[in-house]
C-alpha positions in Angstrom: -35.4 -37.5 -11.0 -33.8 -33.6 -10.5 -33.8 -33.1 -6.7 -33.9 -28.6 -8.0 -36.4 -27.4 -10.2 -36.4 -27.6 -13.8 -36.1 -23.7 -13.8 -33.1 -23.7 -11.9 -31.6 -26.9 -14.2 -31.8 -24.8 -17.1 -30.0 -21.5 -15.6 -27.2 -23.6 -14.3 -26.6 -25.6 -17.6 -26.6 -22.1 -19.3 -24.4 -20.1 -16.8 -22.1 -23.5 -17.1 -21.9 -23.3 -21.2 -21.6 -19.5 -20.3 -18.6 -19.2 -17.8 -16.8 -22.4 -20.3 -17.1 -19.9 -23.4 -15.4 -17.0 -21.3 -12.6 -19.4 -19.4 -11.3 -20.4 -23.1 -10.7 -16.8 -23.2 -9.4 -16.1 -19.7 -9.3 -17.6 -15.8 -11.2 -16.8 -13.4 -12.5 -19.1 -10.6 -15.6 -17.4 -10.5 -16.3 -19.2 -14.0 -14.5 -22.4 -12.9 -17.3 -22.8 -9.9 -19.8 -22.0 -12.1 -18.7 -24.4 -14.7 -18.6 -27.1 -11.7 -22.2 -26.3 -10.6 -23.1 -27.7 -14.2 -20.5 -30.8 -13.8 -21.7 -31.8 -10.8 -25.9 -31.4 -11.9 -24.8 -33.5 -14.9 -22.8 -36.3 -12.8 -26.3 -36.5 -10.7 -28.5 -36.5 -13.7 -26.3 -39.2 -15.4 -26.2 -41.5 -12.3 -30.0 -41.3 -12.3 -30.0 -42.1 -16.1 -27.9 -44.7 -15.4 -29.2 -46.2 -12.8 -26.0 -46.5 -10.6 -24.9 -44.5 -7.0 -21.2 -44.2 -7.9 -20.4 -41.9 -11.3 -18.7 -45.2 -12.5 -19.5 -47.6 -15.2 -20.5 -47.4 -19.0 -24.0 -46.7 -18.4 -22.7 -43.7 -16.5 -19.9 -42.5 -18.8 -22.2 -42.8 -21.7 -24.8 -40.6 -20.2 -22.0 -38.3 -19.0 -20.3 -38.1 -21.9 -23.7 -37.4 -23.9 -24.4 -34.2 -20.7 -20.8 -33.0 -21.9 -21.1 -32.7 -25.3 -25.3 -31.4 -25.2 -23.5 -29.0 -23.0 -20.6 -28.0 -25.2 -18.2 -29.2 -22.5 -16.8 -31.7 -24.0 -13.7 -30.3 -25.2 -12.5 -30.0 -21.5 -9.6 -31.8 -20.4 -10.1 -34.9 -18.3 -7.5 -34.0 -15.7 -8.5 -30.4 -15.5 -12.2 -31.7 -15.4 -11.6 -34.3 -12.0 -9.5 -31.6 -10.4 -12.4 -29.5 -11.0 -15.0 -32.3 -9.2 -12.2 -32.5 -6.3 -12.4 -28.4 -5.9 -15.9 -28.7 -5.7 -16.3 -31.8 -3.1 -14.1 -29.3 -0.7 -15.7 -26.0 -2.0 -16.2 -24.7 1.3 -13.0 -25.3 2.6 -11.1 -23.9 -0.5 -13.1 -21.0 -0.6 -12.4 -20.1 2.9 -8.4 -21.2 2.4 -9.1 -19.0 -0.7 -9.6 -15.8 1.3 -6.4 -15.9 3.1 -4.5 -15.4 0.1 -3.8 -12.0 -0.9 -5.6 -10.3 -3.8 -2.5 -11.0 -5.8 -2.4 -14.9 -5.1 -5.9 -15.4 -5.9 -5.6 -14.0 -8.9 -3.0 -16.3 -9.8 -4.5 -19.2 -8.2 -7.3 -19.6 -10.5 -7.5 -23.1 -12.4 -8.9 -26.2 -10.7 -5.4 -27.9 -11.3 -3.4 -25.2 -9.1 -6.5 -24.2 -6.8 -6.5 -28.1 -5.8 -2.7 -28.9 -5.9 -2.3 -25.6 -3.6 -5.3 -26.1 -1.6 -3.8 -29.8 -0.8 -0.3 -28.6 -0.2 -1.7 -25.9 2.3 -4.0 -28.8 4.1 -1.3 -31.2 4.6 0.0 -32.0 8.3 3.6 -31.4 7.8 5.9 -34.2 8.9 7.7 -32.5 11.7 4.2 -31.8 13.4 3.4 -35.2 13.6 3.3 -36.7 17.1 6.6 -39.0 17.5 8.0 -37.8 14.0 11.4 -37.7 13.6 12.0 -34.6 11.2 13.1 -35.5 7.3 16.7 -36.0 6.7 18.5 -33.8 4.5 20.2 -35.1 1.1 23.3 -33.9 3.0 22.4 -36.0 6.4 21.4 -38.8 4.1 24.8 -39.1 2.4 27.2 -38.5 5.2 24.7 -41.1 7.0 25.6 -43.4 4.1 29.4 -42.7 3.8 29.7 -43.5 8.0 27.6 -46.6 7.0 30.0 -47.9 3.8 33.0 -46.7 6.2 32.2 -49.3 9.1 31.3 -52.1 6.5 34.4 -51.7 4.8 35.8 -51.5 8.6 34.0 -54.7 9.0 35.1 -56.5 5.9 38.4 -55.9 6.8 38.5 -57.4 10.1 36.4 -60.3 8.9 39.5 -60.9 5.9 42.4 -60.9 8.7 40.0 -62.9 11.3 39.9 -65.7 8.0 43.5 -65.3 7.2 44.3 -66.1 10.9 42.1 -69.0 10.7 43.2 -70.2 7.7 47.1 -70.3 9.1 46.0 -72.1 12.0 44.4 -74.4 10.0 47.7 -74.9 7.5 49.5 -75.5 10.8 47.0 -77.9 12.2 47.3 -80.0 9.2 51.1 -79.9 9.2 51.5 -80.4 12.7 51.8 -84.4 13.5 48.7 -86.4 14.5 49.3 -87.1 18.4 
């Protein structure tokens, strides 16, 4: 069962096979959200065909796949398509990250793949602003840590060798002293 009218089905599959036609000619996010509108009607509709609550399953992908291709969608890439689904699961949020950007930036930032990747990279706590994180080593820091490290085990190895070579001669004499 559609939870939106049938009227309103119809204009978002063809503003979905609309915006698809014009993004295999250019980018623009406009389109991409558009083309998302359709995805996710179509992930609903098949879940209800299918009978399941999760978009998994081969009831679910056969139904799906069947939306995509009535649709003329079919041709999208899968990676670009589940970026896509993860743009628009956060569609508020990116739209508002969105507008920060300058004119220039959101013209470039434009497919689901970079919008997303971006979006994430912008989200993420960094490191150093975790409570009790130590900041992130350098590659520098990291190898001189390592060359201290290999300098007191060699240190180590070497006063372990003489400690055995001093037990060793005090064993030799031990044996070669007489038994009293």
């Amino acid at each position: 069962m559609r939870s939106s009218t049938q009227t309103e089905c119809n204009r978002i599959e063809q503003e979905a096979r609309a915006a698809w036609k014009r993004l295999k000619k250019g980018k623009s996010w406009h389109d991409w959200i558009i083309v998302g509108e359709g995805l996710v009607l179509w992930r609903q509709e098949a879940m209800h065909e299918a009978g399941v609550n999760r978009p998994e399953g081969k009831g679910y992908n056969m139904a799906f796949g069947n939306k995509l291709v009535e649709n003329k969608l079919d041709d999208m890439d899968k990676g670009d398509r589940a970026r896509l689904f993860d743009c628009m699961d956060n569609l508020a949020s990116i739209e508002e990250w969105r507008q920060r950007l300058t004119l220039p930036q959101r013209m470039m930032v434009n497919h689901p793949s970079t919008v997303w990747r971006r979006w994430k990279k912008a989200m993420a706590v960094p490191a150093s602003a975790e409570p009790g994180a130590e900041p992130k080593p350098t590659l520098r820091d990291s190898v001189a840590n390592l060359s201290e490290e290999n300098a007191e085990l060699k240190r180590q190895l070497e006063q372990a060798k003489a400690r055995i070579a001093e037990l060793e001669e005090e064993l030799a004499a031990a044996r070669l002293a007489p038994a009293q």
